[in-house]
C-alpha positions as a LaTeX table, in Angstrom:
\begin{tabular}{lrrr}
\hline
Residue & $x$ (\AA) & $y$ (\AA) & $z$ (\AA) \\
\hline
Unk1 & 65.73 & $-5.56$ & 18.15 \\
Unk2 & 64.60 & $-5.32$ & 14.57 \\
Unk3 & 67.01 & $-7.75$ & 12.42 \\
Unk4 & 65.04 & $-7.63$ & 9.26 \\
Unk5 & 63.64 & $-4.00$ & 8.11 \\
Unk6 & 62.37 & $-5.04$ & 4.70 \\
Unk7 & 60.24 & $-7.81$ & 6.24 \\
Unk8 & 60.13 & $-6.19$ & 9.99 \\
Unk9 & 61.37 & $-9.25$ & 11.98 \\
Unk10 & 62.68 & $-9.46$ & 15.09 \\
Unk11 & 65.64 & $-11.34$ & 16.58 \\
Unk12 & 63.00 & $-12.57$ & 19.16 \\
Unk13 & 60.94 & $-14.05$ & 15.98 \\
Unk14 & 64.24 & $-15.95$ & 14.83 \\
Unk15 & 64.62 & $-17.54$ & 18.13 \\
Unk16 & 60.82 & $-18.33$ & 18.45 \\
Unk17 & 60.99 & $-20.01$ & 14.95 \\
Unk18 & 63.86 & $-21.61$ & 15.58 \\
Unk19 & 63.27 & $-23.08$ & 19.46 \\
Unk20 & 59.45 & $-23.51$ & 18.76 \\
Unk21 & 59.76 & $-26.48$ & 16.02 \\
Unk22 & 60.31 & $-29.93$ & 16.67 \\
Unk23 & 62.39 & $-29.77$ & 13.07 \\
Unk24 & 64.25 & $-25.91$ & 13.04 \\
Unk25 & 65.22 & $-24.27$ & 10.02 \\
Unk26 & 68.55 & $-24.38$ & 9.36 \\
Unk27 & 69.11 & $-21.43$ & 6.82 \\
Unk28 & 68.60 & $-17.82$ & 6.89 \\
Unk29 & 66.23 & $-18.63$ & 3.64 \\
Unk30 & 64.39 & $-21.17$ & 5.77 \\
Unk31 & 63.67 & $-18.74$ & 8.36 \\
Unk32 & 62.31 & $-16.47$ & 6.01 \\
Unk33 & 59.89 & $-19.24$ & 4.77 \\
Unk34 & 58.73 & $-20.04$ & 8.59 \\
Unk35 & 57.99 & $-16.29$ & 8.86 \\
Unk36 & 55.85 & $-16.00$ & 6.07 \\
Unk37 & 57.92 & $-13.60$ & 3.74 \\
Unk38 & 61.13 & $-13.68$ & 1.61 \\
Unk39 & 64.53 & $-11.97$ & 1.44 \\
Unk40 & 64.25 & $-8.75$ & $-0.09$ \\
Unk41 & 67.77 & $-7.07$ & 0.04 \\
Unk42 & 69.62 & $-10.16$ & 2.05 \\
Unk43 & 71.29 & $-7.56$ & 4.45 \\
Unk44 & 69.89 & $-9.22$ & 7.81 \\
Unk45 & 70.72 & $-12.62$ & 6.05 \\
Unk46 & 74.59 & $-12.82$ & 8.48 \\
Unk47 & 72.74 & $-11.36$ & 11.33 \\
Unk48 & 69.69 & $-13.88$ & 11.39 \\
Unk49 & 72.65 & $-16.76$ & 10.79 \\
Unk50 & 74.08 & $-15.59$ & 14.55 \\
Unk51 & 71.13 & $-15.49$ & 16.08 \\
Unk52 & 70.29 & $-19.29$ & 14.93 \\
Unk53 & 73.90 & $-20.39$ & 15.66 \\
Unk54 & 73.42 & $-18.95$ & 19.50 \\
Unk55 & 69.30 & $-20.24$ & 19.70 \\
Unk56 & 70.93 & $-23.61$ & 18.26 \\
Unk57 & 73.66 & $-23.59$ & 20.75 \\
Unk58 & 76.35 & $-26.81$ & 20.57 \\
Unk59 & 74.07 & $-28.52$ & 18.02 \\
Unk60 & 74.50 & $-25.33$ & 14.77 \\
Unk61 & 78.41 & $-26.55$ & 15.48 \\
Unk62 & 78.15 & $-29.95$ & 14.83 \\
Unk63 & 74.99 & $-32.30$ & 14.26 \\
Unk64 & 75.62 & $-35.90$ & 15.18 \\
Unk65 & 73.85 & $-38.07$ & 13.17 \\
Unk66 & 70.88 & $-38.91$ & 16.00 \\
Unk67 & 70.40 & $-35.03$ & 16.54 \\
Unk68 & 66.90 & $-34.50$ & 15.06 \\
Unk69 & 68.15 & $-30.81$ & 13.19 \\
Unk70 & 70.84 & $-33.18$ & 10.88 \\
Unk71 & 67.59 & $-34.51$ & 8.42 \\
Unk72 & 67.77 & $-32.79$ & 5.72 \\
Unk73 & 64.47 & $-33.62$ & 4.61 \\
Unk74 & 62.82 & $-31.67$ & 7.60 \\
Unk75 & 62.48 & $-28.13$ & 5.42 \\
Unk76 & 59.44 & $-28.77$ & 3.85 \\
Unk77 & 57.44 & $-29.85$ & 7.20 \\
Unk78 & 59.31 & $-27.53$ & 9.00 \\
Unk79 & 58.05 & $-24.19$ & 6.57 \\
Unk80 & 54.29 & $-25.75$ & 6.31 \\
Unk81 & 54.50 & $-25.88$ & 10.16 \\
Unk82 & 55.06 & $-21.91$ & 10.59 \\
Unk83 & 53.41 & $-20.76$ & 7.30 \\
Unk84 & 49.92 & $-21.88$ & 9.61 \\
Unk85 & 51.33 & $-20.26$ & 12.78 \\
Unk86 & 52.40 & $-17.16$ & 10.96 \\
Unk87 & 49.28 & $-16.38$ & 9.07 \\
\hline
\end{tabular}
């Protein structure tokens, strides 16, 4: 299904960017950023924040502290990761 109709993503590309890297995004705005484009009218924004919650599973709930998707310094890695694989 089409989640994003400015930027034409699917819910399958928010669960491929999210399952596919060893750091996943962890914002709506970071998915964006792995996908090669940016929020245009932020209506998807709730929508693409379920589908990472369910990709995520138990770990969008609560991080422990070993879980590798709690460092907060993973963004930047994470985006340069799919800004190759998307372009």
């Amino acid at each position: 299904m089409i989640v994003c109709s400015c930027n034409v993503f699917t819910d399958h590309d928010v669960r491929n960017a999210v399952s596919v890297a060893q750091m996943p995004p962890r914002t709506p705005g970071q998915i964006y950023g792995c996908l090669g484009c940016s929020a245009q009218c932020g209506r998807c924004a709730r929508t693409i924040k379920k589908i990472m919650d369910e990709a995520l599973g138990a770990c969008a709930k609560s991080c422990c502290s070993g879980c590798p998707h709690s460092q907060v310094d993973a963004e930047p890695q994470v985006q340069a990761e799919f800004a190759l694989a998307a372009s």
